[in-house]
ZALUM-365725 format. One line per field, with one value per atom (N, C-alpha, C, O, CB): y, z, x; atom name; residue in three letters. Coordinates in pm, 1 decimal. Last residue first. Glycine has a CB too. Layout:
! ZALUM-365725
v = c(Y | ...)
w = c(Z | ...)
u = c(X | ...)
a = c(CA | ...)
r = c(ALA | ...)
//
This chain:
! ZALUM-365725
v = c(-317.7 | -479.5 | -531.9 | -651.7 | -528.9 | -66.1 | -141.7 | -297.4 | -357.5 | -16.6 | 14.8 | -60.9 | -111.8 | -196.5 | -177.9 | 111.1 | 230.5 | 135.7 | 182.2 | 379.8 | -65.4 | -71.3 | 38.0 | 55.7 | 27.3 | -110.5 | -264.8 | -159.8 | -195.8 | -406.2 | 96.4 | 68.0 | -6.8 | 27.8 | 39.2 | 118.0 | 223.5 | 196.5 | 245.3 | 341.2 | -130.1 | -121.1 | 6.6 | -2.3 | -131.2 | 8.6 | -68.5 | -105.6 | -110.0 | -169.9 | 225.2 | 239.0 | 117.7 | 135.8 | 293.5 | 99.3 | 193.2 | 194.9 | 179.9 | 282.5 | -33.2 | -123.3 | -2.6 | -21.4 | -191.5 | 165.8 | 87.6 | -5.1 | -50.7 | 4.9 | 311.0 | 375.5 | 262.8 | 278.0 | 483.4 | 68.9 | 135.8 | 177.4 | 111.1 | 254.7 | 67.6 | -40.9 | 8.2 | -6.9 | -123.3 | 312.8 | 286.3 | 162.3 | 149.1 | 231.5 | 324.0 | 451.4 | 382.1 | 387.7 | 628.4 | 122.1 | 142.7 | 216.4 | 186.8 | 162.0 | 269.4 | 141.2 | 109.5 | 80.1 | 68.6 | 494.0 | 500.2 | 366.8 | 372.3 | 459.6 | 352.1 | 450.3 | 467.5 | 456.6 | 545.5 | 175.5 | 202.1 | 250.1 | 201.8 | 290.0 | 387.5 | 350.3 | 265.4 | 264.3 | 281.4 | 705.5 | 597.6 | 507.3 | 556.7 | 504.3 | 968.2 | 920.6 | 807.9 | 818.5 | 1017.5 | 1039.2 | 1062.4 | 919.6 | 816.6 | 1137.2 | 1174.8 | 1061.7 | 1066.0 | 1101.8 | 1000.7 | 1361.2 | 1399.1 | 1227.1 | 1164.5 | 1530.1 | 1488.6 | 1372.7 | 1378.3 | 1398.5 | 1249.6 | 1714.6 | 1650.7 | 1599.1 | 1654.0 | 1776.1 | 1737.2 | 1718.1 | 1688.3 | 1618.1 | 1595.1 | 1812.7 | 1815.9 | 1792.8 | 1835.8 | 1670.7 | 1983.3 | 1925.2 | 1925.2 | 2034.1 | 1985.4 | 2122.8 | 1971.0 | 1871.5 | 1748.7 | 1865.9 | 2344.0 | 2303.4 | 2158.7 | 2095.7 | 2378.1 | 2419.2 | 2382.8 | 2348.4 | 2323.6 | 2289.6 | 2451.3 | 2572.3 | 2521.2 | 2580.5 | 2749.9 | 2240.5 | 2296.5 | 2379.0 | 2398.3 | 2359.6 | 2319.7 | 2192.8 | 2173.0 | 2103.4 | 2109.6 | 2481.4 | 2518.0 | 2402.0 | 2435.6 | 2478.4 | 2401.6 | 2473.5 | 2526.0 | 2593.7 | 2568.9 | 2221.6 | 2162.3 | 2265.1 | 2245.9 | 2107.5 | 2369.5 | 2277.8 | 2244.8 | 2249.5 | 2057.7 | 2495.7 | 2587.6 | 2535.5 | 2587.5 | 2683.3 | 2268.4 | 2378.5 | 2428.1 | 2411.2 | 2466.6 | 2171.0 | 2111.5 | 2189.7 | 2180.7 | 1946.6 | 2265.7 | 2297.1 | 2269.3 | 2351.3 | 2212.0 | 2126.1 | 2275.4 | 2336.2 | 2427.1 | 2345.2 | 1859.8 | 1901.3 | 2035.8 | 2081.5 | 1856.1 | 1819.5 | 1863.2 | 1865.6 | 1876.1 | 2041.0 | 1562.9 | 1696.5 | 1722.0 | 1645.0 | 1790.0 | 1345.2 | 1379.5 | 1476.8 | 1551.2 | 1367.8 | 1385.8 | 1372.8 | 1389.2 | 1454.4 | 1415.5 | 1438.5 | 1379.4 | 1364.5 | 1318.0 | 1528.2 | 1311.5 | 1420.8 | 1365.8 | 1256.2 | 1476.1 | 1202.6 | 1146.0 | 1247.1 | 1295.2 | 1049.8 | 1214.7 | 1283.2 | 1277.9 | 1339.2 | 1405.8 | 1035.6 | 1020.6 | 1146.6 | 1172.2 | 852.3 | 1131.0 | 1129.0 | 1096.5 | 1123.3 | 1255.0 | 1002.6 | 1041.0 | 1017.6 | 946.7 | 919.7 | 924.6 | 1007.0 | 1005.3 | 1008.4 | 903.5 | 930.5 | 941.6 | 1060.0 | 1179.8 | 973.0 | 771.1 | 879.8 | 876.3 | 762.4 | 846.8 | 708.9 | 666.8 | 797.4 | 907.0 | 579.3 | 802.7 | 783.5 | 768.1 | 801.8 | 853.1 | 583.8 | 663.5 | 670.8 | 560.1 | 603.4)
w = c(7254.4 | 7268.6 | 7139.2 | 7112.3 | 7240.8 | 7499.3 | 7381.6 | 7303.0 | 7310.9 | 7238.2 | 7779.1 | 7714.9 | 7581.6 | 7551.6 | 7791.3 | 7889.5 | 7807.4 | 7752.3 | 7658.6 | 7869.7 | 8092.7 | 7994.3 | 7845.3 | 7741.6 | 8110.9 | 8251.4 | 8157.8 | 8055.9 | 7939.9 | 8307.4 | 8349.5 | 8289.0 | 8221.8 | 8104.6 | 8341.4 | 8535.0 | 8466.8 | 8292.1 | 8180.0 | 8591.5 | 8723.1 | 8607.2 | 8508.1 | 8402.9 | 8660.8 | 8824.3 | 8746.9 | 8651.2 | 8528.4 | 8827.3 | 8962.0 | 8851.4 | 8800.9 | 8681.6 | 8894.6 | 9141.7 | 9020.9 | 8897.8 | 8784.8 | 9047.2 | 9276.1 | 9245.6 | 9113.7 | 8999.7 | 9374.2 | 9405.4 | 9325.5 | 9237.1 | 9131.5 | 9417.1 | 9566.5 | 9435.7 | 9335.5 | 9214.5 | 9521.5 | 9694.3 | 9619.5 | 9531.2 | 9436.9 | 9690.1 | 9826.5 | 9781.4 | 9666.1 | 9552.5 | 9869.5 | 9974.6 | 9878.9 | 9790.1 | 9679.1 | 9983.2 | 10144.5 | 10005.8 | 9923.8 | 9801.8 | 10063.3 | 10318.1 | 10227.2 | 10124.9 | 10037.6 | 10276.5 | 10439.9 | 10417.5 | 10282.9 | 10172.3 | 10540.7 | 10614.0 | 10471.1 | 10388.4 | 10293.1 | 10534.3 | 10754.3 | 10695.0 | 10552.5 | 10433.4 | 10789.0 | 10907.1 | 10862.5 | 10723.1 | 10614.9 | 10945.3 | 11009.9 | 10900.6 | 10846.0 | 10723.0 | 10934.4 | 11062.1 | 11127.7 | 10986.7 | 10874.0 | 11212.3 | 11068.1 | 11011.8 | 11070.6 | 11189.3 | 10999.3 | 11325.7 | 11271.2 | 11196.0 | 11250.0 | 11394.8 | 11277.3 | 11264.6 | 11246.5 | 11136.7 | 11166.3 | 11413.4 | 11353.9 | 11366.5 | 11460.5 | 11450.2 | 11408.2 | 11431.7 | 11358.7 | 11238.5 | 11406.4 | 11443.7 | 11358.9 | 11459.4 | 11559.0 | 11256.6 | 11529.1 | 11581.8 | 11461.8 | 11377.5 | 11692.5 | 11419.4 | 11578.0 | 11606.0 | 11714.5 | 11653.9 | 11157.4 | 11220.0 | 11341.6 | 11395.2 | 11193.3 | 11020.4 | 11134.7 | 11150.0 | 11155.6 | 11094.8 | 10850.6 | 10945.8 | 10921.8 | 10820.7 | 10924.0 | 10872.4 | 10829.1 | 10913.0 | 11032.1 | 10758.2 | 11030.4 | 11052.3 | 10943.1 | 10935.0 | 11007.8 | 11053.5 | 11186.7 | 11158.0 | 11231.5 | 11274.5 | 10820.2 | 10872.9 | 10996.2 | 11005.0 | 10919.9 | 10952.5 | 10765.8 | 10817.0 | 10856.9 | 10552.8 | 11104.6 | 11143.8 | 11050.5 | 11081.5 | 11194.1 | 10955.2 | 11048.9 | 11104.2 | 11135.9 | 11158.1 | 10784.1 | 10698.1 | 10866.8 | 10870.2 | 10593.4 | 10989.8 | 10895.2 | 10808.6 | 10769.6 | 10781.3 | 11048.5 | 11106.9 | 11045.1 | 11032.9 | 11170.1 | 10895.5 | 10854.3 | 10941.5 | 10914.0 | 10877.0 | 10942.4 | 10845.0 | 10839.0 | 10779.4 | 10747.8 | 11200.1 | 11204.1 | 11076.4 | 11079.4 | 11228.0 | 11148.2 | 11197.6 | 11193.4 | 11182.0 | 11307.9 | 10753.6 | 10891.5 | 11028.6 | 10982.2 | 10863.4 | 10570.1 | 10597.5 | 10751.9 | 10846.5 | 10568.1 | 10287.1 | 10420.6 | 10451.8 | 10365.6 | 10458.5 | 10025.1 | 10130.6 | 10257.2 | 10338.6 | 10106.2 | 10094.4 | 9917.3 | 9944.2 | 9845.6 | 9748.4 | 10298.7 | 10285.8 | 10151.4 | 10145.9 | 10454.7 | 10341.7 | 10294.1 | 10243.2 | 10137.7 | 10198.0 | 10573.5 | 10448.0 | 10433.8 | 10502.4 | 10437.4 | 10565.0 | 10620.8 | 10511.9 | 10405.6 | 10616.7 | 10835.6 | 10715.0 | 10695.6 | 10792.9 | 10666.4 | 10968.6 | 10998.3 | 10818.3 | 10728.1 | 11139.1 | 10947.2 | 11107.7 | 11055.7 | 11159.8 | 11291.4 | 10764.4 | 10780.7 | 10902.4 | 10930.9 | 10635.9 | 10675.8 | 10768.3 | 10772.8 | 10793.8 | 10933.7 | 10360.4 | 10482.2 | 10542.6 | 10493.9 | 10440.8 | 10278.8 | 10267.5 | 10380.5 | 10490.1 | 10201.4 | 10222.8 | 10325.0 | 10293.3 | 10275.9 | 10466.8)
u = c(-4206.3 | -4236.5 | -4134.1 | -4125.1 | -4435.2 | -4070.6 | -4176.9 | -4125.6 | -4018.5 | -4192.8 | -4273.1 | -4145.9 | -4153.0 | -4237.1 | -4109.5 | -4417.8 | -4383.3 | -4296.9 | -4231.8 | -4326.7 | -4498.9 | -4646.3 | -4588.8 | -4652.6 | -4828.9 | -4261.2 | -4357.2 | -4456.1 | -4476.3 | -4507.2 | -4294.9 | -4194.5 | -4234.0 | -4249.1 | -4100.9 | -4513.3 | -4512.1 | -4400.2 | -4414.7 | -4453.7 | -4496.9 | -4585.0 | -4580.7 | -4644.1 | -4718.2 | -4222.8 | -4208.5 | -4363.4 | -4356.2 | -4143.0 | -4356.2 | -4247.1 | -4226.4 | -4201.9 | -4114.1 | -4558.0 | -4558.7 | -4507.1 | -4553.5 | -4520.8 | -4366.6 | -4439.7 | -4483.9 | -4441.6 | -4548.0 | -4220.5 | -4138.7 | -4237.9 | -4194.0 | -4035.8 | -4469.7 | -4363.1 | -4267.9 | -4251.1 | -4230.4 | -4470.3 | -4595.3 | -4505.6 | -4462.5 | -4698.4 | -4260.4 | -4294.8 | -4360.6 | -4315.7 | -4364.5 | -4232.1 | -4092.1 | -4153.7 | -4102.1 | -3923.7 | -4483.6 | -4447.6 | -4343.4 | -4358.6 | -4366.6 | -4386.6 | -4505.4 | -4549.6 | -4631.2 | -4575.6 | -4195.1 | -4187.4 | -4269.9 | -4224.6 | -4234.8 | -4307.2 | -4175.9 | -4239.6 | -4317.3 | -3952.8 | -4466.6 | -4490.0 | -4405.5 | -4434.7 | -4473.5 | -4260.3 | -4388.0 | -4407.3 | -4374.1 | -4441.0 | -4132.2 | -4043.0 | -4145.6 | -4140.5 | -3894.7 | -4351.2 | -4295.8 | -4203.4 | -4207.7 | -4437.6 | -4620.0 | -4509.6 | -4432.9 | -4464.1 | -4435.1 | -4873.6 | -4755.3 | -4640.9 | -4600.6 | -4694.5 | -5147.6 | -5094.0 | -4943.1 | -4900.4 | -5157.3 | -5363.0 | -5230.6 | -5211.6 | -5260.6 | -5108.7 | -5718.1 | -5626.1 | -5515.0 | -5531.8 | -5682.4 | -5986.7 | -5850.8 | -5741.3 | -5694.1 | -5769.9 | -6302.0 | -6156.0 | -6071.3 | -6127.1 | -6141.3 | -6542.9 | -6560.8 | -6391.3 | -6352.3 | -6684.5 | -6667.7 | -6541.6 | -6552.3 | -6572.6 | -6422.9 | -6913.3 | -6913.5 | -6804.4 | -6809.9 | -7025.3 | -6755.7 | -6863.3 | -6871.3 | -6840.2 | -7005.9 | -6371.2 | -6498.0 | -6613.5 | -6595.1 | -6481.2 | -6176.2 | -6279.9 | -6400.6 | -6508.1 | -6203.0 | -6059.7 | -6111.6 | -6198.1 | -6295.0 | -6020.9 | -5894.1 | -5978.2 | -6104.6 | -6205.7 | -5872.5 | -5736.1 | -5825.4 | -5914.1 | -6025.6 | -5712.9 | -5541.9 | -5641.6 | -5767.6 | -5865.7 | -5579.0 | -5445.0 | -5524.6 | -5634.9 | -5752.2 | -5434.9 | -5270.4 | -5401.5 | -5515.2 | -5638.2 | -5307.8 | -5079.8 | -5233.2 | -5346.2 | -5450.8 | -5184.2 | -4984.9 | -5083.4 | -5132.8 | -5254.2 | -5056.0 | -4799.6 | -4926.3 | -5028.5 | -5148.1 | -4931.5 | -4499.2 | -4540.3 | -4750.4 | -4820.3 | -4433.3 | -4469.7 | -4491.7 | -4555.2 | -4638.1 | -4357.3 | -4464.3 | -4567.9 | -4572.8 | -4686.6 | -4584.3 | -4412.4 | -4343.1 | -4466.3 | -4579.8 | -4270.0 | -4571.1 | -4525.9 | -4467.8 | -4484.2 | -4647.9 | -4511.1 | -4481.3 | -4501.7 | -4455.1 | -4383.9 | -4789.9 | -4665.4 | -4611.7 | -4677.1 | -4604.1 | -5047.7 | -5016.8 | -4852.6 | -4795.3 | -5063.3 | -5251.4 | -5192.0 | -5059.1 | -5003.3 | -5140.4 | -5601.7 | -5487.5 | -5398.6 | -5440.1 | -5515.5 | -5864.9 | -5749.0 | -5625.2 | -5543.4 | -5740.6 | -6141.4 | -6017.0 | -5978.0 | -6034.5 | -5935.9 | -6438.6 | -6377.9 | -6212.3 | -6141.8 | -6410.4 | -6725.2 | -6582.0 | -6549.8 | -6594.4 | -6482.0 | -7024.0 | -6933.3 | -6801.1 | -6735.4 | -6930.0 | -7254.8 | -7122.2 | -7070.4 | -7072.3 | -7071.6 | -7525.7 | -7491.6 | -7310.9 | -7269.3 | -7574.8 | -7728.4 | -7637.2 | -7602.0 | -7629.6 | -7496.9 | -8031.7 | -7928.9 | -7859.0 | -7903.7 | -7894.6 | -8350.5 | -8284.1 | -8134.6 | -8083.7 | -8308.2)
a = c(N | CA | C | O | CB | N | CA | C | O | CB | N | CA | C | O | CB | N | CA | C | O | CB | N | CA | C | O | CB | N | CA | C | O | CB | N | CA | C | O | CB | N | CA | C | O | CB | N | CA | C | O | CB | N | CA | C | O | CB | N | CA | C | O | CB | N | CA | C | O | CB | N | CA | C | O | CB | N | CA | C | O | CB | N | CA | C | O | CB | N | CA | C | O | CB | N | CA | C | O | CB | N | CA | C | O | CB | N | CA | C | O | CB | N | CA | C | O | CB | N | CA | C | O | CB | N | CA | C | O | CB | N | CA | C | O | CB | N | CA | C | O | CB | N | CA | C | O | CB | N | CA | C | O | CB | N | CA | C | O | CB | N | CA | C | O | CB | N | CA | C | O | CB | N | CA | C | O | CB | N | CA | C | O | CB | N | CA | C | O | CB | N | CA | C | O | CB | N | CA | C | O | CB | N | CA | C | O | CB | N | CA | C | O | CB | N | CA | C | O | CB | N | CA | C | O | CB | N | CA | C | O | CB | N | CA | C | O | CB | N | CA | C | O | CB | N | CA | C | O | CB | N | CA | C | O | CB | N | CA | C | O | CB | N | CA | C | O | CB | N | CA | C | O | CB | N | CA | C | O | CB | N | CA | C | O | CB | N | CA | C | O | CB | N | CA | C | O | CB | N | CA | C | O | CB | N | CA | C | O | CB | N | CA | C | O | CB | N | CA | C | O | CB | N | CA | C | O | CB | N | CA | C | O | CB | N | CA | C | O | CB | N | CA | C | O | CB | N | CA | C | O | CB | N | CA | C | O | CB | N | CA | C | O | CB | N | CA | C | O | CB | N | CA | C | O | CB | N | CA | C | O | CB | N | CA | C | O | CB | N | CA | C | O | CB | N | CA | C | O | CB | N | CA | C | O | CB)
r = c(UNK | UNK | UNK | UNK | UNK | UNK | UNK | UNK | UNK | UNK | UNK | UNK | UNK | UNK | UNK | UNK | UNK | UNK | UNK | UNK | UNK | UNK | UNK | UNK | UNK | UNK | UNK | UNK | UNK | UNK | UNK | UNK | UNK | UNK | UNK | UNK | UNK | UNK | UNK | UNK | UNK | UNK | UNK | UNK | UNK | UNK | UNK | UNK | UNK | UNK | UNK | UNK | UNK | UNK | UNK | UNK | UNK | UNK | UNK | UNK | UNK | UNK | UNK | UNK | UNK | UNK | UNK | UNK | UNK | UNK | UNK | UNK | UNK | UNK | UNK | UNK | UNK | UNK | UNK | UNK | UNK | UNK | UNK | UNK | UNK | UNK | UNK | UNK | UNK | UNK | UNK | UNK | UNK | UNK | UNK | UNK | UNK | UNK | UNK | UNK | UNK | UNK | UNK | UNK | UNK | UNK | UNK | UNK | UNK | UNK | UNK | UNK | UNK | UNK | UNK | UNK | UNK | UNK | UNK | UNK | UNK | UNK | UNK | UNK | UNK | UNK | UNK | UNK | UNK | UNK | UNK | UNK | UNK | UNK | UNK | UNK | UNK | UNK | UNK | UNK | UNK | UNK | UNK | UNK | UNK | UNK | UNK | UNK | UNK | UNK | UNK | UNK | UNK | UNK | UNK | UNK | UNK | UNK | UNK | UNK | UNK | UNK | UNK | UNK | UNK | UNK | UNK | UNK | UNK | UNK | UNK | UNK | UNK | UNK | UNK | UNK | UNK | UNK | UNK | UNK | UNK | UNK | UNK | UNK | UNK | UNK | UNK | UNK | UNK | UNK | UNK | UNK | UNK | UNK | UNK | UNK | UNK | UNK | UNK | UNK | UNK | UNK | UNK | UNK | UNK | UNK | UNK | UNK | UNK | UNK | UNK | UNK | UNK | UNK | UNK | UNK | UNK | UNK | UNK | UNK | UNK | UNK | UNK | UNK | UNK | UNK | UNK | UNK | UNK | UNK | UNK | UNK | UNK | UNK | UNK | UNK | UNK | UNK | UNK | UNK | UNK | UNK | UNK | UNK | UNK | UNK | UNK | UNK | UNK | UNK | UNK | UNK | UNK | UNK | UNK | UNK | UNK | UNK | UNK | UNK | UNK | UNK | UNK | UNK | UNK | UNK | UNK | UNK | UNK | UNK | UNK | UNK | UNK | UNK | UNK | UNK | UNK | UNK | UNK | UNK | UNK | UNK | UNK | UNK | UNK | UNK | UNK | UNK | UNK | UNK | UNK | UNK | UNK | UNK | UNK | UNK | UNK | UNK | UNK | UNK | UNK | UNK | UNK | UNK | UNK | UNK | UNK | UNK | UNK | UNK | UNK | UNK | UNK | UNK | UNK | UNK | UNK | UNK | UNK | UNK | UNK | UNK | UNK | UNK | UNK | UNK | UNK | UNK | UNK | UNK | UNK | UNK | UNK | UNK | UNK | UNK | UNK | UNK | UNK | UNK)
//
């Protein structure tokens, strides 16, 4: 028997404006068996966790082009 899935997440590839992200929400909406989209909004949070990641990146990015 395969599994059942009630909810999906989508992870937006940057910040966006709320005015700007309407037209994804409403694109979203119009797929079949969207019952709702959920706005999460942004916070220092938020920042917080991008500046780490990214720094954490760039530096394995740096270590691996560095040469020996």
């Amino acid at each position: 028997m395969t599994d059942r899935i009630h909810a999906l997440t989508v992870v937006l590839e940057r910040i966006v404006r709320s005015d700007d992200v309407q037209p994804t929400i409403a694109a979203i909406k119009e797929l079949r068996n969207v019952a709702d989209v959920k706005v999460h909004i942004a916070d220092v949070a938020t920042h917080a966790a991008e500046t780490r990641a990214r720094g954490h990146l760039t530096r394995k990015l740096y270590h691996a082009l560095e040469p020996e």
